[in-house]
C-alpha positions as CSV (number, residue, x, y, z in Angstrom):
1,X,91.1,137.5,116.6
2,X,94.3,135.6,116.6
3,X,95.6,133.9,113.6
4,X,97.8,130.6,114.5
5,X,101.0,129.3,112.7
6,X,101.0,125.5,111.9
7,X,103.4,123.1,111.3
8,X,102.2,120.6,109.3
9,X,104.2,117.5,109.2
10,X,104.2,113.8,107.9
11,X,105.3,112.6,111.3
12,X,104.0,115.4,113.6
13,X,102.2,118.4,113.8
14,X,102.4,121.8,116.0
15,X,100.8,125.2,115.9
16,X,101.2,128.4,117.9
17,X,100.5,131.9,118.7
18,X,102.3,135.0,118.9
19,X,101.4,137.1,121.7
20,X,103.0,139.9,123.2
21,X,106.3,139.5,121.2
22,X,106.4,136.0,122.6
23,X,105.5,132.5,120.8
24,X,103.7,130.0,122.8
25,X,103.3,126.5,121.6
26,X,99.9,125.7,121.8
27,X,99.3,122.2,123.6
28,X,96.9,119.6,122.5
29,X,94.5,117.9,124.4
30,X,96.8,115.6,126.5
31,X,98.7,118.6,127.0
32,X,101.4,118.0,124.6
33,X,102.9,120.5,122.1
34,X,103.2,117.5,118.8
35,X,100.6,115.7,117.5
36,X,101.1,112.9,115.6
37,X,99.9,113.2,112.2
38,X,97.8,110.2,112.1
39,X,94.1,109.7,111.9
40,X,91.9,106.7,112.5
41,X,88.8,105.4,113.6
42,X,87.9,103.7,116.3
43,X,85.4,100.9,117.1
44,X,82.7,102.9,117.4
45,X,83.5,104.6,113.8
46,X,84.9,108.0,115.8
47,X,87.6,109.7,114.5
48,X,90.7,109.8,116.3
49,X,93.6,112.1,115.5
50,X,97.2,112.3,117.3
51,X,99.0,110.0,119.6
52,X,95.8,107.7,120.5
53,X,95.6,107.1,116.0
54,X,99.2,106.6,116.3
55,X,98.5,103.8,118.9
56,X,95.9,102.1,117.0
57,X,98.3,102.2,113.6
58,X,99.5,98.3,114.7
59,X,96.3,96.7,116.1
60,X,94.4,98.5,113.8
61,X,96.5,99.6,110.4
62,X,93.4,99.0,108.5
63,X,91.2,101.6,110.1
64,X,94.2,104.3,111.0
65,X,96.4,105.9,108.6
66,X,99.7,107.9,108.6
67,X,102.0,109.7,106.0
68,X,100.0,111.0,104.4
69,X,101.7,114.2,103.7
70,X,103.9,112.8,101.0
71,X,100.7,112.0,98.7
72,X,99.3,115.5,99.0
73,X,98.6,117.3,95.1
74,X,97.9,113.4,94.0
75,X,94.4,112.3,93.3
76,X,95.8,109.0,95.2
77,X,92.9,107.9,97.9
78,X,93.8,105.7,101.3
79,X,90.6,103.5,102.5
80,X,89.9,104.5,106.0
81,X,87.5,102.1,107.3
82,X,84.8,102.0,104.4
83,X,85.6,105.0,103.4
84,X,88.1,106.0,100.9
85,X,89.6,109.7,101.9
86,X,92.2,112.3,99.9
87,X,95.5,113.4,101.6
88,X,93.8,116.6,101.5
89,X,91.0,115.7,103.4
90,X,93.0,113.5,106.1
91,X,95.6,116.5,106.2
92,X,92.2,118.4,107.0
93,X,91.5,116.4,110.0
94,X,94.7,116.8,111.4
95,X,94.4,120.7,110.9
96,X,90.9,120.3,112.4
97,X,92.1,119.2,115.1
98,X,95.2,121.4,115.8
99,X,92.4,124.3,115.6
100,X,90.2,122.9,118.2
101,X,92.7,122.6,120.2
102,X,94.1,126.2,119.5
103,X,90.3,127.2,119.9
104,X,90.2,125.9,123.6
105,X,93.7,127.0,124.8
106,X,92.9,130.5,123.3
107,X,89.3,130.4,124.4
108,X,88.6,131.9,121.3
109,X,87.5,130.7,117.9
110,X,90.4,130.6,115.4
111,X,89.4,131.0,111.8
112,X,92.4,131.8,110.3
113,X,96.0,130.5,110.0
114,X,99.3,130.6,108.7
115,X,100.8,126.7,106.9
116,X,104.0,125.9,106.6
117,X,104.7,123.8,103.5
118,X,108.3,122.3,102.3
119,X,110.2,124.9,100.4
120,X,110.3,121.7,97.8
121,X,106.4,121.3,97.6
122,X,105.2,122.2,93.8
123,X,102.3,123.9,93.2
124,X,99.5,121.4,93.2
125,X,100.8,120.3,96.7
126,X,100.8,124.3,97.8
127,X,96.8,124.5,96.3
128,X,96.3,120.9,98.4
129,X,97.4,122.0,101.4
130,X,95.4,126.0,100.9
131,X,92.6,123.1,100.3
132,X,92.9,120.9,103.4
133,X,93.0,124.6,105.6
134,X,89.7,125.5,104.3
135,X,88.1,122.1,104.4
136,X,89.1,122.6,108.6
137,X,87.7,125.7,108.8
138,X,90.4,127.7,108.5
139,X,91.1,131.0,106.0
140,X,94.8,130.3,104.4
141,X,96.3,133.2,103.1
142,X,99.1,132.6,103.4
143,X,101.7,129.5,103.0
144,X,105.4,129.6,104.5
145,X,108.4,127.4,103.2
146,X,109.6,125.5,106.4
147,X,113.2,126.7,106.4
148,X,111.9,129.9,105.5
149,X,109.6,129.8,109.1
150,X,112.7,128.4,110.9
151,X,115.2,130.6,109.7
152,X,112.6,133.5,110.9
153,X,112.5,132.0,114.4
154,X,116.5,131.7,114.6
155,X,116.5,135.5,113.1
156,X,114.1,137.0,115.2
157,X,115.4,134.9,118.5
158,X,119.3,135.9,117.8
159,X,119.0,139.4,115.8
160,X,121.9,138.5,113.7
161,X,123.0,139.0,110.2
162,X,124.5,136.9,107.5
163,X,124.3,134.1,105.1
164,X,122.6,131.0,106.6
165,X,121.9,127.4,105.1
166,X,118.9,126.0,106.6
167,X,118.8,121.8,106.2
168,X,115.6,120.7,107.4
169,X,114.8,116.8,107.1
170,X,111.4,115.5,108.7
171,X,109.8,112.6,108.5
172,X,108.7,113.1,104.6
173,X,110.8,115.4,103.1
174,X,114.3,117.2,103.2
175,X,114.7,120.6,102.1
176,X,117.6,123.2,101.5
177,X,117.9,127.0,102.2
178,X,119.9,129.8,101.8
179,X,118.6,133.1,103.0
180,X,119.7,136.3,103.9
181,X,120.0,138.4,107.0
182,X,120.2,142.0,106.2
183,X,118.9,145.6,107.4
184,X,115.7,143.7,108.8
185,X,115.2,142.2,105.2
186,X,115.3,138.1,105.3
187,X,116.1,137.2,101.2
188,X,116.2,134.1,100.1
189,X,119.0,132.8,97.7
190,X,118.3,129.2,96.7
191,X,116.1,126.4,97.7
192,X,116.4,123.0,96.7
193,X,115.3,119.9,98.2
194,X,113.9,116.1,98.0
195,X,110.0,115.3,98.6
196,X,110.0,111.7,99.2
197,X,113.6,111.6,101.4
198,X,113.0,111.5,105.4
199,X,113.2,110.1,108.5
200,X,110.5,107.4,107.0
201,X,112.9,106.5,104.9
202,X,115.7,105.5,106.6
203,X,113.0,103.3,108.8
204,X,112.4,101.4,105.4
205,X,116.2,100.6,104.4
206,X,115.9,99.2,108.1
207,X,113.1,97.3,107.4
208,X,114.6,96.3,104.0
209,X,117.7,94.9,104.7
210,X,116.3,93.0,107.9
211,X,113.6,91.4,105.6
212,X,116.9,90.9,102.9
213,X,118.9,89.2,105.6
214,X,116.3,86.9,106.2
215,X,115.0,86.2,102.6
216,X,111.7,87.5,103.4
217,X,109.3,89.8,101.4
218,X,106.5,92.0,103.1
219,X,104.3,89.7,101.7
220,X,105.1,87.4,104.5
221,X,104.2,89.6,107.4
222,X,101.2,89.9,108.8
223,X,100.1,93.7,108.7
224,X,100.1,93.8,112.9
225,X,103.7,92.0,112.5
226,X,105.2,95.0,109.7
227,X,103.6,97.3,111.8
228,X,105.6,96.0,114.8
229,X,109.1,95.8,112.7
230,X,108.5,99.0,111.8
231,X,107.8,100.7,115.4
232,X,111.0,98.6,117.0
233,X,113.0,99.9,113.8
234,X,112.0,103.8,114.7
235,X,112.6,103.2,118.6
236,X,116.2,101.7,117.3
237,X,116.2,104.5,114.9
238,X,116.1,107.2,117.6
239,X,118.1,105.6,119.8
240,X,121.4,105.0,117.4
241,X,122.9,108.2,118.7
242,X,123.2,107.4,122.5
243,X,122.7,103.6,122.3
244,X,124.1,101.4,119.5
245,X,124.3,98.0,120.9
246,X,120.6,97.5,120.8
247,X,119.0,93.9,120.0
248,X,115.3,93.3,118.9
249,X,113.5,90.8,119.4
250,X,111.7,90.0,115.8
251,X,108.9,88.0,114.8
252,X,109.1,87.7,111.1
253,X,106.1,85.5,109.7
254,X,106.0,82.3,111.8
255,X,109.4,82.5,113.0
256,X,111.2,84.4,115.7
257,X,114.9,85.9,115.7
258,X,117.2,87.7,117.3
259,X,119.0,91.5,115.7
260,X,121.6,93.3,116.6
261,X,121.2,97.0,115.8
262,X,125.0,98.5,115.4
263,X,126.2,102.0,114.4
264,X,128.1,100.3,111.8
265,X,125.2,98.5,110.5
266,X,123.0,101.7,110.2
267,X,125.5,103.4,108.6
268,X,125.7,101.0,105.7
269,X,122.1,100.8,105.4
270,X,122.0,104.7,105.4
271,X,124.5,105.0,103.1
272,X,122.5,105.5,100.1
273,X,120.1,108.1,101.8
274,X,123.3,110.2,102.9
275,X,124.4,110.4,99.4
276,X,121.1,111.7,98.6
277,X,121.3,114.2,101.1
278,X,124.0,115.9,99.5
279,X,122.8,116.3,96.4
280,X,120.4,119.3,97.1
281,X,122.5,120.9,99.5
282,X,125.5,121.1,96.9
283,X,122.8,122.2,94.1
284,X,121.6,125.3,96.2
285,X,125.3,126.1,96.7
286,X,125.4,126.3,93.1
287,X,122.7,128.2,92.3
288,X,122.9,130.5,94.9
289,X,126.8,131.1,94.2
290,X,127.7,131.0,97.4
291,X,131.2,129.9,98.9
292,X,131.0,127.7,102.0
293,X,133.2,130.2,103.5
294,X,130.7,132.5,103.4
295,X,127.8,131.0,105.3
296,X,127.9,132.5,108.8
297,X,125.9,129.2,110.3
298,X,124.5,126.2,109.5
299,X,121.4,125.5,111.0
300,X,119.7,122.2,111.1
301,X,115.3,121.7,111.7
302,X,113.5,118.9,111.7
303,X,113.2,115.5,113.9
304,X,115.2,113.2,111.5
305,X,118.7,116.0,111.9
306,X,118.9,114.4,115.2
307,X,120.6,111.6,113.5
308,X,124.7,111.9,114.5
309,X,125.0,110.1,111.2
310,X,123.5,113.5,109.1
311,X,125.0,115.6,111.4
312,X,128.7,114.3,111.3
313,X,128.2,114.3,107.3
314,X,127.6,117.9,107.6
315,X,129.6,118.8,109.5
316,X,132.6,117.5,107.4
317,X,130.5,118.7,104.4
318,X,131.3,122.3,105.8
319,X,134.0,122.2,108.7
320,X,132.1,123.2,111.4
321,X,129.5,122.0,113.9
322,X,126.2,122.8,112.7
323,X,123.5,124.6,115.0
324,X,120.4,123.1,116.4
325,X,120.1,125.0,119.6
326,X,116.3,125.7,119.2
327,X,113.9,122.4,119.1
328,X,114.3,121.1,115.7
329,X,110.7,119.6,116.3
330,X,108.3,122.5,117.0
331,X,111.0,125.3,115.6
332,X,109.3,125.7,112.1
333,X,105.7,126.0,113.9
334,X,107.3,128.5,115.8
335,X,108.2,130.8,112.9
336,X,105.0,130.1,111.5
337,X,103.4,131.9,114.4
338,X,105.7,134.6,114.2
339,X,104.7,134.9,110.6
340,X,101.0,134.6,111.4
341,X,101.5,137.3,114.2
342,X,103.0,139.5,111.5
343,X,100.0,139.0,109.2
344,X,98.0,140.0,111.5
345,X,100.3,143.0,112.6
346,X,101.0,142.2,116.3
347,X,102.4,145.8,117.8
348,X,104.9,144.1,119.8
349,X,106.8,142.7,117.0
350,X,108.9,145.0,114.2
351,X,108.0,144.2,111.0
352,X,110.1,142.5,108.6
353,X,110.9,141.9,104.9
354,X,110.7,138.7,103.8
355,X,111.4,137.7,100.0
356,X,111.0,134.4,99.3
357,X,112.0,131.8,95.9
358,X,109.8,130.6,93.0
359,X,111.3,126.6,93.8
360,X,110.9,125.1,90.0
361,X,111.8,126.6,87.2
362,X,108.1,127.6,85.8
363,X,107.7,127.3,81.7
364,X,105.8,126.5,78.5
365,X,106.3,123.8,75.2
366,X,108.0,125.1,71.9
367,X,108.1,122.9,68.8
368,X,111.2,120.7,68.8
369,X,112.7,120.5,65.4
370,X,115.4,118.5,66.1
371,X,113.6,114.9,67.8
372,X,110.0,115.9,67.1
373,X,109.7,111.9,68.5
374,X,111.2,113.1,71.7
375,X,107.7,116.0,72.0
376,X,108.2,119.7,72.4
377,X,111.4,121.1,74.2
378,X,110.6,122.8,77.8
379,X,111.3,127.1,77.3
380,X,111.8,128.1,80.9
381,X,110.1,131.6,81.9
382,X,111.0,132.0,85.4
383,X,114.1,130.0,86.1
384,X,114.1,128.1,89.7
385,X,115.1,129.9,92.8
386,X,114.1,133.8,90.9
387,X,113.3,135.8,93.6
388,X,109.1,136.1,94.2
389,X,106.8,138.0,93.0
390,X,108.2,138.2,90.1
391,X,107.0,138.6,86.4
392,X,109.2,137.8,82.8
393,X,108.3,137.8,79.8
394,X,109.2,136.0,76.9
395,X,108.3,136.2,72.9
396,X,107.5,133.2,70.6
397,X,106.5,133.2,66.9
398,X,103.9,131.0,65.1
399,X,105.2,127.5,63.7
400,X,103.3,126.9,61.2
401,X,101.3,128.2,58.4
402,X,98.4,129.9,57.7
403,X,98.1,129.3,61.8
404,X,95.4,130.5,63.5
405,X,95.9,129.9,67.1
406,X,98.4,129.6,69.8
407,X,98.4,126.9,72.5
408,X,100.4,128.2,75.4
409,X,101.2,124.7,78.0
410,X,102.5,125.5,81.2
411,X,105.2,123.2,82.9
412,X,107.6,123.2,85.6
413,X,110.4,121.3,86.2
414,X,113.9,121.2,85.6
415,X,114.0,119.1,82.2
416,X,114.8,119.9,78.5
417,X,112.1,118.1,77.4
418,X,108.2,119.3,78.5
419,X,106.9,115.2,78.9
420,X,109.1,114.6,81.6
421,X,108.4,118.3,84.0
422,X,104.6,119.1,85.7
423,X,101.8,119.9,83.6
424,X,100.4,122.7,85.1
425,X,97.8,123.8,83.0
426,X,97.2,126.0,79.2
427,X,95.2,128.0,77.3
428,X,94.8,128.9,73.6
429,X,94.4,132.5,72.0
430,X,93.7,133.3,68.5
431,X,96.2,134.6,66.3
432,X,95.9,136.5,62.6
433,X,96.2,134.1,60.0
434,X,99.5,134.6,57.9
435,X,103.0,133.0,56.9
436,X,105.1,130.5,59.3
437,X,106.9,132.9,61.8
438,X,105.2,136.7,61.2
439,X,102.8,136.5,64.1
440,X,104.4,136.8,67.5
441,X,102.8,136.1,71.3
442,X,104.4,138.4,74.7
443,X,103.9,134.9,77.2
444,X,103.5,137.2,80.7
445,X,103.7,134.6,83.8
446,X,103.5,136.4,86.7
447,X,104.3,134.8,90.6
448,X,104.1,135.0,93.7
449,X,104.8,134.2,97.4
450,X,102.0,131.9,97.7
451,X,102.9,129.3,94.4
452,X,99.7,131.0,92.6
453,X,100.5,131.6,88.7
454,X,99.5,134.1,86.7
455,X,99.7,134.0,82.7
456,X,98.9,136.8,80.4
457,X,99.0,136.2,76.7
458,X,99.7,139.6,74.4
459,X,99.0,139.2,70.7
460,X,101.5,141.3,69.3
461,X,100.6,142.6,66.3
462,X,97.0,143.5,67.9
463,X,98.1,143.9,71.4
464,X,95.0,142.1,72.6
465,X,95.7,140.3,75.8
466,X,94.5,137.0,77.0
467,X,94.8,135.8,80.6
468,X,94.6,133.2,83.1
469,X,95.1,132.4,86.5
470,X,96.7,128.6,86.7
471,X,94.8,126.1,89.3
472,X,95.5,122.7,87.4
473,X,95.8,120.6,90.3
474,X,95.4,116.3,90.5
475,X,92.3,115.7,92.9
476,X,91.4,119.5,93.4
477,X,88.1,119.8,94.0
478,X,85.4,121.7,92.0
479,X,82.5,123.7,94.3
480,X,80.4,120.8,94.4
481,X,82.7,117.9,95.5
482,X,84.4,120.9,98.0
483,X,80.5,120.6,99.4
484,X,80.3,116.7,99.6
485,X,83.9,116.4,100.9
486,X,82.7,119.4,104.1
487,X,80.0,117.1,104.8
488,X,82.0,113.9,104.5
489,X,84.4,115.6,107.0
490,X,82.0,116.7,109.4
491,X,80.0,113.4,109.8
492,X,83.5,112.0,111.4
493,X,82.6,113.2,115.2
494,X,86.0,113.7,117.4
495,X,85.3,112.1,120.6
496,X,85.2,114.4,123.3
497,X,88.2,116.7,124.5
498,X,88.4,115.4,128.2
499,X,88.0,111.4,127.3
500,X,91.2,111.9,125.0
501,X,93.5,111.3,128.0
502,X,91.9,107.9,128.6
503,X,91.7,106.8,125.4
504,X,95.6,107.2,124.1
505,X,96.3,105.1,127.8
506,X,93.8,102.9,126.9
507,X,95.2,102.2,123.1
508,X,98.7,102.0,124.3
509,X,98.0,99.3,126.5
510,X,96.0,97.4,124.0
511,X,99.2,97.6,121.9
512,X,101.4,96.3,124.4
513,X,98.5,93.7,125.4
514,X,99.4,92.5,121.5
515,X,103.0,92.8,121.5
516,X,103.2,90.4,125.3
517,X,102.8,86.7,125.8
518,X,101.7,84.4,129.0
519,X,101.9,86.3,132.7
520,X,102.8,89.5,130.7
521,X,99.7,89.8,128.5
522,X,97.2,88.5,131.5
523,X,98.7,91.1,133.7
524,X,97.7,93.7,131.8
525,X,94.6,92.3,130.2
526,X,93.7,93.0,134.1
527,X,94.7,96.4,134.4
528,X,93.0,97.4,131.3
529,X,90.1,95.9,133.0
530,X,90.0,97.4,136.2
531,X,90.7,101.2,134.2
532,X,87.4,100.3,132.1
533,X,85.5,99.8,135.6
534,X,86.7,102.9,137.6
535,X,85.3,104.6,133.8
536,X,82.9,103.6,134.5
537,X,81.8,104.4,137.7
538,X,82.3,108.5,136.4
539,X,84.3,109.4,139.5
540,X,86.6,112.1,138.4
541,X,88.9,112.1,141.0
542,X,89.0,108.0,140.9
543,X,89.7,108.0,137.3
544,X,92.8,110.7,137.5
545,X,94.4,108.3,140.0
546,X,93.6,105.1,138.5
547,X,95.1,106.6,135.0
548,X,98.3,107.5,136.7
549,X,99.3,104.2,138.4
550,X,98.2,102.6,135.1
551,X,100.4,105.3,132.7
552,X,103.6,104.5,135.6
553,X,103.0,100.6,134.8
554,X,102.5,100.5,131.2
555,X,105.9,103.1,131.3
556,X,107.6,99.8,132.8
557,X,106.6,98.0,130.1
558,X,106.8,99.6,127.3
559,X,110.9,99.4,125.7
560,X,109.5,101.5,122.7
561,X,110.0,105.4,121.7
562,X,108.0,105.8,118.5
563,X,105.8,108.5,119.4
């Protein structure tokens, strides 16, 4: 039975197979390789999931939903309809349908997979996304860091060895890599990275300072109208590169006006973003100890590296051009696959070593005698970017008097200070009553390649152990609500494979119905009209026509490229 790699992304997602020492990119049902990662519902309350959700998000923003990726390990909940959903359970949709699909290209069933997660993601956001697999159906073993699955790709593809730095900026999140090539080991030195910094969010400093320039909050807009701004913003976004004299045509509240989209502008607006940018990319320099000199390439995955903007900064950042010549869209689902044909040891392939990175530094609370206002200092146990597994120990001595027991917190995070790093989770073991200081605890945490943490507690002076495996994650779900939220899930019926086609025309020319005025707007009111008759009338052969002249006319129309 094959297991599938996925690519699970804020803006898209991918999955594919390896077979016969060859990845093939699954398609979805309209025969495409991404699928948007946005899920709605439609009038009749069905779920939809991919491009057609993506079409619906400005006609319809209060029933479809996108994004959702950045509020995964939150207990944060997004209305859907009447319904109020996790980013675990929407992520689940998305991977339900990715394994449908995979299920009918592979005419097979597929019950296990291989996730890709950003090498920045913490551990609650690894456990949501282990979550969201099983709530699709699927068995999740196993969890890859996106650079790590690209670099794999680019390794496997080019057979080379060295030092690479892998940048990969999607539409949520930007992380940094440094990894090793050597003796058919793959090592990685140093990640680093920025969860909430994306292609999104150079969209939004679009939107902001056309909404600046205008004295205009989002308050103003109608949700169909920010819906608009933002899907002309991403069309000008893309298009920066090749075209930068491009001017929009805005309705902001009740008034209309003209922009002029310039590289210069963009640059300014980007500014701040690029600065970000560097930050992690100099810090896993650092902490890797690594000259520029010696990286033999840098590689570049992910949608938003398109940008010439990113890609001239990095350039001068390093003095050379970087390399992108494998799709930096469906590159990381790629080396997902070749990790899931690895798991499930695929003949045609040599097996390699892969070591991977512990990404925070993972640690527990010790009295803080200096500022006991300030709460307990933060004593790191496994410092950030330690080679996985990996288990350290470290000692720690009573604090107080006659004490009787020791509370061991576990953090992680880069602070001095425990309140401002990631509560993880604690437990408490007894200790020997005696003196401030005589009794001593061995703190044992133990971790490995996929985020889960293990903490053993050793009374010294009996050498009785304590331990516990850490799940503490924000809207994890006990057995019970994992029950309700299954059955939650699988009331939402996908509408049939074949109609999906139809459907995605259909909502694009609704949207463009919105967007037109006068002739425009009839015109097409009557195309969508005719399409709905020759549906009808169930004619298969009719309806493949009539959806081809009607997809060549709605390309005439349509001046965006958000999808």
């Amino acid at each position: 039975m094959a297991v599938i790699g996925i690519d699970l992304g804020t803006t898209n997602s991918a999955c594919g197979v390896l077979a016969e020492g060859e990845v093939t990119l699954i398609p979805n049902r309209l025969g495409e390789v991404l699928t948007p990662s946005v899920v709605g519902l439609d009038d009749s309350g069905k779920l939809v999931v991919g491009r057609t959700a993506k079409e619906r998000l400005i006609n319809h923003s209060d029933s479809t939903v996108a994004a959702f990726k950045r509020l995964m390990g939150t207990d944060h909940k997004v209305k859907l309809g009447r319904q109020l959903f996790s980013a675990t359970e929407l992520s689940a949709l998305v991977l339900r349908s990715l394994k449908e699909d995979a299920e009918a290209y592979l005419g097979e069933e597929v019950t296990e997979a291989v996730i890709s997660v950003p090498a920045y993601f913490n551990d609650n956001q690894r456990h949501a996304t282990k979550l969201a697999g099983e709530l699709a159906g699927l068995k999740v073993e196993r969890l890859i860091n996106e650079p790590t699955a690209a670099a794999i790709a680019y390794g496997l593809h080019e057979k080379r060895e060295g030092n690479f730095l892998i940048l990969d900026m999607g539409g949520g999140t930007f992380d940094v890599s440094i990894l090793e090539f050597f003796d058919g080991v793959m090592e990685v030195h140093a990640s680093a990275g920025d969860n909430f910094l994306g292609g999104e969010d150079f969209v939004e400093a679009m939107i902001d300072s056309v909404l600046r320039e205008f004295e205009l909050d989002r308050n103003t807009l109608t949700p169909r109208q920010l819906q608009n701004l933002y899907m002309q913003m991403e069309t000008a976004k893309r298009r920066i590169s090749q075209q930068s004299g491009q001017c929009l045509e805005l309705e902001l509240g009740s008034r209309k006006a003209e922009w002029q989209v310039t590289a210069e502008w963009f640059e300014k607006v980007s500014t701040p973003l690029m600065l970000r940018t560097k930050r992690p990319i100099e810090r896993a320099m650092r902490d890797a100890d690594l000259p520029p000199q010696k990286l033999d390439e840098v590689v570049l995955v992910g949608g938003s590296t398109r940008l010439a903007l990113f890609r001239s900064m990095v350039g001068r950042m390093f003095g050379r051009l970087p390399s992108c010549h494998l799709d930096p869209d469906t590159v990381v689902a790629m080396g997902a696959a070749i990790q899931a044909g690895l798991k499930s040891r695929n003949a045609a392939l040599d097996d390699i070593v892969l070591t991977d990175v512990c990404p925070y530094t993972l640690g527990t609370g010790i009295i803080n005698q200096d500022s006991p206002e300030q709460g307990e200092y933060f004593l790191p146990i496994i410092e950030r970017n330690t080679v996985v597994p990996i288990s350290v120990v470290r000692r720690v001595w009573t604090a107080h008097e006659n004490q009787t027991e020791v509370r061991v917190d576990v953090f992680q995070g880069e602070n001095r200070l425990v309140k401002k790093n990631v509560y993880l989770g604690e437990m408490s073991v007894p200790v020997p009553k005696g003196p401030k200081g005589e009794e001593a605890v061995d703190i044992r945490y133990s971790y490995d390649m996929n985020g889960l943490l293990e903490v053993d507690v050793t009374v010294v002076s009996s050498g009785k152990t304590f331990n516990k495996l850490i799940e503490f994650t924000p809207g994890a779900l006990s057995e019970e609500e994992k029950a309700s939220s299954l059955e939650k899930l699988a009331r939402l019926k996908f509408h049939p494979r074949e109609d999906e086609q139809n459907r995605a025309l259909i909502a694009r020319g609704e949207r463009l119905y919105e967007s037109s005025l006068g002739e425009q707007r009839d015109y097409i009111a009557q195309l969508l009209g005719n399409f709905d008759r020759i549906l009808e009338g169930q004619n298969p052969a009719e309806i493949k026509k009539a959806r081809a002249s009607l997809q060549e006319i709605l390309d005439r129309f349509d001046g965006e490229d958000w999808i």
